[in-house]
C-alpha positions in Angstrom: -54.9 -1.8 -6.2 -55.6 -1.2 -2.4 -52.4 -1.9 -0.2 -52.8 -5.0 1.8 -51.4 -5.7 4.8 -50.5 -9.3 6.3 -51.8 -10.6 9.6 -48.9 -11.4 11.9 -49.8 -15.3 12.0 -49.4 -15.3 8.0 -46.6 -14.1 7.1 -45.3 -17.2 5.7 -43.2 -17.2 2.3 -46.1 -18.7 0.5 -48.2 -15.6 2.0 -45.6 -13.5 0.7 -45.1 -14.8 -2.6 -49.0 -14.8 -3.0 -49.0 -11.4 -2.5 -46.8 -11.2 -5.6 -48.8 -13.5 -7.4 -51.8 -11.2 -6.9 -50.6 -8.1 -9.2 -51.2 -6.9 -12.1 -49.0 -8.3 -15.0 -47.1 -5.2 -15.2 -46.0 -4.7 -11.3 -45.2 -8.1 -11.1 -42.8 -8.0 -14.2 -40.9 -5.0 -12.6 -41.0 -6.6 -9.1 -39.5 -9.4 -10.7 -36.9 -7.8 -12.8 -35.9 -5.9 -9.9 -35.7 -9.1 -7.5 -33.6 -10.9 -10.8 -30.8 -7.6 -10.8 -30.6 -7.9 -6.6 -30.1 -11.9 -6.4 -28.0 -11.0 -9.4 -25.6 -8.1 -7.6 -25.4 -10.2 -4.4 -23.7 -13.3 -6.2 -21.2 -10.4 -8.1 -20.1 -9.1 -4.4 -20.5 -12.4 -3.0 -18.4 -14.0 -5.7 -15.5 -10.7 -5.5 -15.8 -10.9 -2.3 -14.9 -14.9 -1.7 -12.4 -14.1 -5.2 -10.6 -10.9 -3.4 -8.2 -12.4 -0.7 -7.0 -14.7 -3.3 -6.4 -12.3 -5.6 -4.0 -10.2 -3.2 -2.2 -13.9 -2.2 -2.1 -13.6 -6.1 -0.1 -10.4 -6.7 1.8 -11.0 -3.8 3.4 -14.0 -5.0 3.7 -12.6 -8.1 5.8 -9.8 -6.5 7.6 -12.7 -4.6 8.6 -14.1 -7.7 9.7 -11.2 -9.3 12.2 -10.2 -6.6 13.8 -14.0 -6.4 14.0 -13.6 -10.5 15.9 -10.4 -9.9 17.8 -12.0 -7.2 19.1 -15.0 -9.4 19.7 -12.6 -12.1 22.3 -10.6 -10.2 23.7 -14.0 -9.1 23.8 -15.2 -12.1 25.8 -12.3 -13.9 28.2 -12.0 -10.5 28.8 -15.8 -11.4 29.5 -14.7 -15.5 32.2 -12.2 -14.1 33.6 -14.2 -11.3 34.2 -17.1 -13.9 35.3 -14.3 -16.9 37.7 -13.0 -14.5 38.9 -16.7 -13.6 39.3 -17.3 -17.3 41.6 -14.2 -17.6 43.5 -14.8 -14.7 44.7 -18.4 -16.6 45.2 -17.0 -19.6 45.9 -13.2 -19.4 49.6 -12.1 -17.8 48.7 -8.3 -18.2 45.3 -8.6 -16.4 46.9 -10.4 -13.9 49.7 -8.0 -13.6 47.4 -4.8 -13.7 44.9 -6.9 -10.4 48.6 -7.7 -8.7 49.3 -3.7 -9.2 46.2 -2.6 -7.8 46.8 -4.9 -5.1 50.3 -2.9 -4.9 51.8 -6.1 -5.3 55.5 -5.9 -7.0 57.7 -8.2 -9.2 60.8 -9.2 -6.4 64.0 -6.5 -7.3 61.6 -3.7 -8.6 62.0 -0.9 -6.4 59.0 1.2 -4.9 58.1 4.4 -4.7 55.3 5.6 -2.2 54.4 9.5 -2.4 51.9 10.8 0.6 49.1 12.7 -0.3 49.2 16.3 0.9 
């Protein structure tokens, strides 16, 4: 099939899409099939592209949420120690002698020895 080549005043969509009409059977199929995957591929990256910003908002919220989890978590187990440790102060004389100690805290009368370090 000779190539044919539009005048300038028709190159209208109904010239172009008789020019598909026109082929042969087997052209047309391919042209077709070729037109289908393109239309196809731009409405993947069209659609990935529209999808991709909100993805990132996404996983960055997600990463967000994981630190404030982590956050809470070490609250959380400061607040478990905090109220063990109030627990044992009621109810514990030797923990709270051995915090008073540390402290260097005395019982009145006891005498105290302080040695310098060399």
């Amino acid at each position: 099939m000779p190539l044919r080549f539009l005048k300038a005043e028709s190159s209208t969509p109904r010239a172009i899409f008789g020019i598909i009409f026109n082929m042969n059977e087997s052209l047309k199929d391919k042209v077709v099939g070729y037109l289908t995957y393109f239309v196809l591929a731009l409405i993947v990256v069209g659609g990935v592209m529209m999808m991709y910003p909100d993805y990132r908002r996404s996983e960055s919220l997600k990463r967000q949420n994981a630190e404030l989890q982590e956050r809470i978590d070490r609250r959380k187990r400061e607040i478990e120690q905090l109220v063990d440790n109030q627990r044992r102060f009621k109810t514990d004389a030797d923990f709270v002698e051995k915090i008073a100690r540390t402290n260097h805290r005395v019982f009145p009368g006891e005498l105290v020895f302080i040695f310098e370090k060399d």
